[in-house]
C-alpha positions in Angstrom: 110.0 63.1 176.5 108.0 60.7 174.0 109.7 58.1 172.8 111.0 59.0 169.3 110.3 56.5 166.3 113.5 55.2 164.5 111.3 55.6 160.9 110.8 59.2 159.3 108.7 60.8 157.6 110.2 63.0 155.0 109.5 64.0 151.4 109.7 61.0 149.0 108.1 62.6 145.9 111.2 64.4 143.9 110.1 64.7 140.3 106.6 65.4 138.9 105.9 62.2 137.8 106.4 60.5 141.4 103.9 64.0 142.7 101.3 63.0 140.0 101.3 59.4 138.9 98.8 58.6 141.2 96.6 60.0 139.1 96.7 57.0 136.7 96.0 55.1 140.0 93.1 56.4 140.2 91.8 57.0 136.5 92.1 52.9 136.6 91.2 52.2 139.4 88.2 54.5 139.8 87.7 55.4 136.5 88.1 51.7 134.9 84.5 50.9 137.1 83.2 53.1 134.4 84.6 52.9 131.2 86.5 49.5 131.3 89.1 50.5 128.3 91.1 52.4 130.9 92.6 49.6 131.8 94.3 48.3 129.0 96.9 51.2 130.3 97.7 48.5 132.6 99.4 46.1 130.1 101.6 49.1 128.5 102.3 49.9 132.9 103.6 46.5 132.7 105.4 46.3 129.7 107.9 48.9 130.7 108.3 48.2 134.0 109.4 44.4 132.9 111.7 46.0 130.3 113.2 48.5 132.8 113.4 45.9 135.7 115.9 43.9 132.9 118.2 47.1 132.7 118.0 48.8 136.3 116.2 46.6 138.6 113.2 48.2 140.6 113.8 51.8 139.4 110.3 51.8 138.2 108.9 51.2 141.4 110.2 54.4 143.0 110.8 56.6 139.9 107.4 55.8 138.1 104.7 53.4 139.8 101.3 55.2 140.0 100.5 53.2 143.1 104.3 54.4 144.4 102.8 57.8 143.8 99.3 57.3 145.5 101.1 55.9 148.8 104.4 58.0 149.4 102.8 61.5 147.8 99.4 61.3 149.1 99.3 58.5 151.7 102.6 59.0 153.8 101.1 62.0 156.2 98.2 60.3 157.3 100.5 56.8 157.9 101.6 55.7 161.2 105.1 55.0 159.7 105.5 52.1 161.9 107.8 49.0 161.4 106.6 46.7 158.1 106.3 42.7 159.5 109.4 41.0 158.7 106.2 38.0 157.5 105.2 40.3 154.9 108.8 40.5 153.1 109.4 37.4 153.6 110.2 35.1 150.7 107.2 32.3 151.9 105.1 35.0 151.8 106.1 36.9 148.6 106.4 33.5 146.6 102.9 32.1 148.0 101.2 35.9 147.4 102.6 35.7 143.7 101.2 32.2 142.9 98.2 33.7 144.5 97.7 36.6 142.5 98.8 34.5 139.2 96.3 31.7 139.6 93.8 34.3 140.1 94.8 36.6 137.1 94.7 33.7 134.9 91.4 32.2 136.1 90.1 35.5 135.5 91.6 36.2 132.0 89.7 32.3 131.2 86.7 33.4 132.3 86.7 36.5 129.8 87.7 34.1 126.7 84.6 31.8 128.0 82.0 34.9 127.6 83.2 36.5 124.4 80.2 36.5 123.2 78.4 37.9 125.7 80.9 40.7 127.0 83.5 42.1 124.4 87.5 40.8 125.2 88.2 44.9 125.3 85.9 45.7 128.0 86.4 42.1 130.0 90.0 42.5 130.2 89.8 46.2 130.9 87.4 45.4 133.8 90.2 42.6 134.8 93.1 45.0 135.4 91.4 47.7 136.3 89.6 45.8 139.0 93.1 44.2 140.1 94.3 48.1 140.0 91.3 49.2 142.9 92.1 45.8 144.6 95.9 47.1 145.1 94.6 50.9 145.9 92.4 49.4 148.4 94.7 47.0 149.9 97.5 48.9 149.4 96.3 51.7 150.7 95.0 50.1 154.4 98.5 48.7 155.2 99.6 51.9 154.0 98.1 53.5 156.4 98.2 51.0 159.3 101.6 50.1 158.7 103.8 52.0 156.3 103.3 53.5 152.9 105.3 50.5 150.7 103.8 47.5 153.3 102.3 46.3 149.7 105.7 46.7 147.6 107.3 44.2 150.4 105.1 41.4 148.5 103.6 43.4 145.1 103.6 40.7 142.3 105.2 43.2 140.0 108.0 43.9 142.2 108.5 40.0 142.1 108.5 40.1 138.1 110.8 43.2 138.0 113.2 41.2 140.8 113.5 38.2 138.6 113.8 39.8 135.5 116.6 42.1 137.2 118.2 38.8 138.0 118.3 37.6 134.7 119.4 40.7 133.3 122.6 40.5 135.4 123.1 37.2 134.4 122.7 38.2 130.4 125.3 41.5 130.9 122.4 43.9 130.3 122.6 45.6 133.7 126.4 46.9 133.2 126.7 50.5 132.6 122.8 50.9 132.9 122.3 49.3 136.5 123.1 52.9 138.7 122.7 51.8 142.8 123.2 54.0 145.7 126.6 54.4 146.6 128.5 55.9 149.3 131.6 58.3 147.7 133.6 55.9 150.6 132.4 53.9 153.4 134.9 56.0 155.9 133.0 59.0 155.6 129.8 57.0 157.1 128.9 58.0 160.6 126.4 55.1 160.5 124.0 57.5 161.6 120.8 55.3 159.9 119.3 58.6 158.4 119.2 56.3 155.2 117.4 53.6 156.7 115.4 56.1 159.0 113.9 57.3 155.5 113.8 54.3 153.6 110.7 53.7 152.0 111.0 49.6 151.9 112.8 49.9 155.2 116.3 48.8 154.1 119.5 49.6 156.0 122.1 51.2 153.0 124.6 52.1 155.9 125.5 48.3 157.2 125.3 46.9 153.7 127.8 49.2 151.6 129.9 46.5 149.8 133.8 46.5 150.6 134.8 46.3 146.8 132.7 49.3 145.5 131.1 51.2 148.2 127.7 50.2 146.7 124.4 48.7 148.2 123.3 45.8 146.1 120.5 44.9 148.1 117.6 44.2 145.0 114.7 45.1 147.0 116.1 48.8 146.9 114.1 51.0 144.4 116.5 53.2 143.7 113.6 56.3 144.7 116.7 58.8 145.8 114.9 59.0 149.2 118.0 58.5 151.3 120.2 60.1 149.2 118.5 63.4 149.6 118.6 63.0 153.3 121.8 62.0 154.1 123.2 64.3 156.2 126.7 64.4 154.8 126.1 64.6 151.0 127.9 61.4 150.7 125.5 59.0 148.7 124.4 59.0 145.0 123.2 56.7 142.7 126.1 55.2 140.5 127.3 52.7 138.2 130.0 50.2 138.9 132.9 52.6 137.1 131.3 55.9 138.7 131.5 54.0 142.4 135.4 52.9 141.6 135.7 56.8 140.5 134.3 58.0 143.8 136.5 55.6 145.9 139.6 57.2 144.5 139.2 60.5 144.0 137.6 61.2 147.8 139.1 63.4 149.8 140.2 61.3 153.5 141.9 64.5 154.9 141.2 63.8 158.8 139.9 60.3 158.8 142.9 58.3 158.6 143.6 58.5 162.2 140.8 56.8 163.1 140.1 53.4 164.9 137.6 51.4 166.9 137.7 52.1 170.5 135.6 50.8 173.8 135.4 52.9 176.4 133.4 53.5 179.9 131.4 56.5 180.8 133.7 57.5 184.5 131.2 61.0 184.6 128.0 62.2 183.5 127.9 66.3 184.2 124.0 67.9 183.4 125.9 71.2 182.2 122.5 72.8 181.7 118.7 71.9 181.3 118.7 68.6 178.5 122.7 69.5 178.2 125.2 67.5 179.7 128.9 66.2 179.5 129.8 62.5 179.2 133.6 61.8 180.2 134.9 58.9 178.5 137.7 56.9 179.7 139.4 54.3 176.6 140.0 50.8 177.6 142.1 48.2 176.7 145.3 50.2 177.2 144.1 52.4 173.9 145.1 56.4 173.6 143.6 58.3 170.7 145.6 60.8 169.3 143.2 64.3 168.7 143.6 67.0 167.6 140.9 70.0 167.9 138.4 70.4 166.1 137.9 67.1 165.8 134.9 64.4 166.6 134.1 60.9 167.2 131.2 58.0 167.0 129.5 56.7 169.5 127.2 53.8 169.1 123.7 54.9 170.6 121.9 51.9 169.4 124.0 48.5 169.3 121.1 46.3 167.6 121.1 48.5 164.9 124.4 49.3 164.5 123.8 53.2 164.7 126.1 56.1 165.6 126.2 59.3 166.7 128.8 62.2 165.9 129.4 64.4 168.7 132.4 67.0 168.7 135.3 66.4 171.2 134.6 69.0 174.1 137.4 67.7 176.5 140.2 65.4 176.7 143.4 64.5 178.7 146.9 65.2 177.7 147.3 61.9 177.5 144.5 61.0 175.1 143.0 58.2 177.4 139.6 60.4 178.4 137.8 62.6 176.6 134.4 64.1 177.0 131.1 65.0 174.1 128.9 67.6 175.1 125.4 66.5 174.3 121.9 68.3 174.5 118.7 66.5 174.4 116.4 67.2 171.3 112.5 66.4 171.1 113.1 64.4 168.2 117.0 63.4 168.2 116.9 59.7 167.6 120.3 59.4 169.2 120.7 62.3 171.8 117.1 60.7 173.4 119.0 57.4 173.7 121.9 59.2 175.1 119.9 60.1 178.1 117.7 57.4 178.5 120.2 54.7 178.3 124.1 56.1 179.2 124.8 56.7 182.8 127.9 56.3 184.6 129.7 53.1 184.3 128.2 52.1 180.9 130.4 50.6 178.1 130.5 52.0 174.6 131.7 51.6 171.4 133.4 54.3 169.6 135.1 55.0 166.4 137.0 58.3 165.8 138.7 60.6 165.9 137.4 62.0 162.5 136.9 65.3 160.7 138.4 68.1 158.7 136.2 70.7 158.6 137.0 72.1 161.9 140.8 71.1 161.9 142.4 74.0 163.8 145.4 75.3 161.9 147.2 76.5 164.9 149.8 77.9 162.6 147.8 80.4 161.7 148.2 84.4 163.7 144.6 85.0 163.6 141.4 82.6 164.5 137.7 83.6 164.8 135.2 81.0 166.3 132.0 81.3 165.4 129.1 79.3 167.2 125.5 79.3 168.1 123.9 77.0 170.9 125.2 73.8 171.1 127.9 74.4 168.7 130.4 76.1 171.0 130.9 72.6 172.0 134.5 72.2 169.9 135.4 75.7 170.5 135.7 74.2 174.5 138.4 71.6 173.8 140.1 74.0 170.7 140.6 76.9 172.6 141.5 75.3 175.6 144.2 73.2 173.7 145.5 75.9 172.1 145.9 78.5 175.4 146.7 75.7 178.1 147.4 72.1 176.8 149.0 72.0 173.7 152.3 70.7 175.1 154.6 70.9 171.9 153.7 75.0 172.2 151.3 77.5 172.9 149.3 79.2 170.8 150.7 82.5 170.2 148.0 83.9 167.9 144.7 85.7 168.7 141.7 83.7 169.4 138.4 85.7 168.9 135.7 83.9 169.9 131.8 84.6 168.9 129.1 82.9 170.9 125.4 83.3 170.9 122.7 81.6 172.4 118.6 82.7 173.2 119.0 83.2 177.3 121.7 83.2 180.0 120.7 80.4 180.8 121.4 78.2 177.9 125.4 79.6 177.8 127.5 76.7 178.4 131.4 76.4 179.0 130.6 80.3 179.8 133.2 80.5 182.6 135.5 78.5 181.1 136.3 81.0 178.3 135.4 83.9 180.7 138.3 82.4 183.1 140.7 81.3 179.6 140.1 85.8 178.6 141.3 86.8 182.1 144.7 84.2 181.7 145.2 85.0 178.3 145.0 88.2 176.6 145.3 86.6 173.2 141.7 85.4 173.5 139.0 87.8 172.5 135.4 86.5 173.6 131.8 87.8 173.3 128.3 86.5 173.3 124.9 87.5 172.4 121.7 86.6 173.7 118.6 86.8 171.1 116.4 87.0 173.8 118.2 88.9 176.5 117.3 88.9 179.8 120.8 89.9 180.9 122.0 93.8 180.7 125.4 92.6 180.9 125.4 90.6 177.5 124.8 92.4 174.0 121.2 91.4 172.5 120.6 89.9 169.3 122.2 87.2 166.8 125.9 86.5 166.9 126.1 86.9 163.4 124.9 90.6 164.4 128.7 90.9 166.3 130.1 89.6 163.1 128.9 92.6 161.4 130.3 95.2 163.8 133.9 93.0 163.9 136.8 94.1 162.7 138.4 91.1 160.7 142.3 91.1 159.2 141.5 89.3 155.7 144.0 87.0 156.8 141.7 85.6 159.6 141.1 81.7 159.6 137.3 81.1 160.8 135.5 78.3 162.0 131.8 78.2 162.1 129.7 75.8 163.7 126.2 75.6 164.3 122.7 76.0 162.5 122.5 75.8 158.7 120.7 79.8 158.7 123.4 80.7 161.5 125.9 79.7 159.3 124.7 81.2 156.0 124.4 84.7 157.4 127.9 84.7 158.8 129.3 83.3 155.9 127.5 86.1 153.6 129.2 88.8 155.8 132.1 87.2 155.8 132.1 87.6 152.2 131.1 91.1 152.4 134.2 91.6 155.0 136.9 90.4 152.3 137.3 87.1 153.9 138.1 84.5 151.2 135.9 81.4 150.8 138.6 78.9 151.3 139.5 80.4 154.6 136.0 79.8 156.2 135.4 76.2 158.0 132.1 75.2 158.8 130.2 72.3 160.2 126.5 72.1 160.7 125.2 70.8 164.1 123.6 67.2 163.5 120.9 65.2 165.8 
């Protein structure tokens, strides 16, 4: 497989303004060539940016900027995406580009004063910004494309002004209550996962640089542009104020998280279960035991210079809680499951955090469970429903199990004989499987969602989903339509 790129493309443009601004851009730029009064829009562009940038920072640049517009709406698809030059944001480079731009703006604006008389001051300083405007479209636009879509708000004059008037507004009290910054509702719910950064449009790292105090990111480069905030994976960030983020921090639900620690560990086996599947057995070091419980996962660091993670579902683990295994397949374009493969073999080291997770807590209290999983989502089911039948040692599960499994072919069935083998020992487990596209007589054809349908449920059933957003949806709609209350259905979406 290609090598996948850390940076994403996604959809940056949430509001109309951000999908059409760059058609001031372009009336200015363009347009300005023409009829030079277009831009003295400029000077009012200006104006409220400065008088945001006191209140709020950088909003402007990712909420409102034309040129934001032209690069992330229109520019971003033909972009190579690629890593901005840490010498372009640098401060030699932003401070020497401002001084730049300044001396030149100003030599400009004396010149126009000098030849009053022969060219009107309306039309010579509309032909001074809006020729600064095509400059930036044109400049803007190459490193846009060559580079990354903001490569130009790394160094933008503008976004120097707002930075320093942000400053000063801090300083004056005008920010407080005003100044909303992406927050995380508490930094244990973070799987480090760099989704935030991997979106970012000026590249920044929210995840590693969530402050202790608040849970916010106070980085002043960030242009608050909801970008990472709509792709977080877990719902976990939004923009707030100082009071809001102290809000979030106590009210947030830590059910399943406070259990969990740093561990290192050593990969003692690496099984390939099926074509880009395979298990990784973990053995803990320094004399450390985690205490599980099913349903459960934990963090594994897939990229140590970045600090990144991945969450993978326990599949395994001894009684003792001193090895455990993740079951992990290989996606064209999973950042971390590629790195997985490509860099863990047997005897590597690797840094953990965990266990972790609610949302597919087994109650083993409970008389009735119902598993429900598509492709690689069985993969908690393996270590639940083992625990439950065989290892549990305070006492076996004396409930009924029925577990629903589907995958597209035979082939692609995993931990197959291991439930098959659990049915034959225990009669309490119920287990079937579909195959969407059968090539097996022996195994029902379609959706597993389409054996939820023909199921016979006791309302008082406990399920746990896990698996693909649609998989999920559908059995969650018929589980509805069975009498099965909401709060009695557990679900976790599969993640790459």
């Amino acid at each position: 497989m290609k090598r996948v790129s850390f940076f994403m493309k996604t959809i940056r443009a949430f509001s109309t303004v951000r999908k059409s601004a760059w058609l001031v851009t372009l009336a200015v730029a363009v347009g300005g060539q023409f009829y030079p009064p277009l831009g003295l829009l400029v000077p009012l562009i200006m104006i409220s940016l400065m008088g945001m940038s006191l209140f709020k920072g950088r909003y402007w640049c990712g909420n409102f900027c034309p040129h934001g517009s032209f690069f992330d709406f229109l520019l971003l698809p033909l972009s190579r995406n690629q890593k901005i030059p840490g010498l372009l944001a640098s401060k030699i480079t932003v401070v020497l580009f401002f001084v730049f731009f300044m001396f030149n703006l100003t030599r400009r604006f004396v010149a126009a004063f000098q030849n009053i008389e022969q060219v009107s001051l309306v039309d010579s300083v509309g032909t001074i910004f809006s020729t600064t405007y095509l400059m930036v479209l044109i400049a803007g636009g190459l490193l846009a494309v060559i580079i990354s879509p903001r490569t130009w708000c790394q160094f933008c004059p503008m976004g120097s002004i707002q930075t320093l008037l942000y400053k000063l507004g801090k300083a004056l009290g005008l920010t407080a209550g005003r100044d909303k910054k992406v927050t995380v509702n508490h930094q244990w719910l973070c799987h480090s996962c760099g989704k935030c950064a991997r979106v970012c449009p000026m590249q920044l790292a929210p995840y590693r640089e969530f402050t202790v105090s608040n849970n916010q990111f106070n980085d002043e480069r960030c242009i608050r542009c909801l970008t990472c905030i709509n792709n977080c994976p877990l719902r976990i960030l939004s923009l707030a104020d100082a009071a809001e983020a102290g809000t979030l921090i106590k009210e947030t639900d830590l059910e399943g998280f406070q259990e969990s620690d740093n561990y290192r560990g050593e990969i003692i086996r690496v099984k390939e279960l099926k074509k880009n599947i395979r298990e990784f057995t973990i053995n803990l070091l320094d004399s450390k035991s985690m205490k599980l419980a099913p349903g459960q996962f934990i963090l594994v660091e897939v990229d140590e210079k970045r600090g990144l993670y991945r969450a993978y579902s326990i599949s395994s683990a001894g009684k003792e809680g001193t090895e455990i295994g993740i079951t992990v397949k290989r996606l064209e374009n999973g950042y971390g499951s590629n790195l997985l493969f490509e860099k863990f073999n047997e005897g590597a080291l690797l840094k953990m955090k965990g266990p972790m997770g609610k949302e597919l807590l087994i109650e083993s209290k409970r008389d009735k469970l119902l598993f429900v999983a598509n492709g690689i989502g069985i993969t908690p089911f393996a270590y639940a429903t083992k625990y439950l039948l065989e290892d549990n040692n305070s006492s076996k599960f004396a409930g009924e199990i029925t577990l629903l499994y589907g995958v597209r072919h035979e082939e692609e069935l995993i931990y197959d004989d291991l439930f098959s083998g659990l049915t034959i020992k225990h009669p309490n487990l119920h287990y079937y499987k579909a195959l969407s596209r059968a090539d097996s007589s022996s195994t029902k054809r379609g959706y597993v969602t389409d054996i939820l349908k023909e199921l016979e449920i006791d309302p008082f059933t406990t399920v746990y989903i896990c698996g693909t957003k649609e998989m999920a949806n559908r059995a969650m709609k018929i589980l509805s339509e069975k009498g099965i209350p909401r709060k009695s259905v557990h679900y976790e979406s599969i993640t790459t």
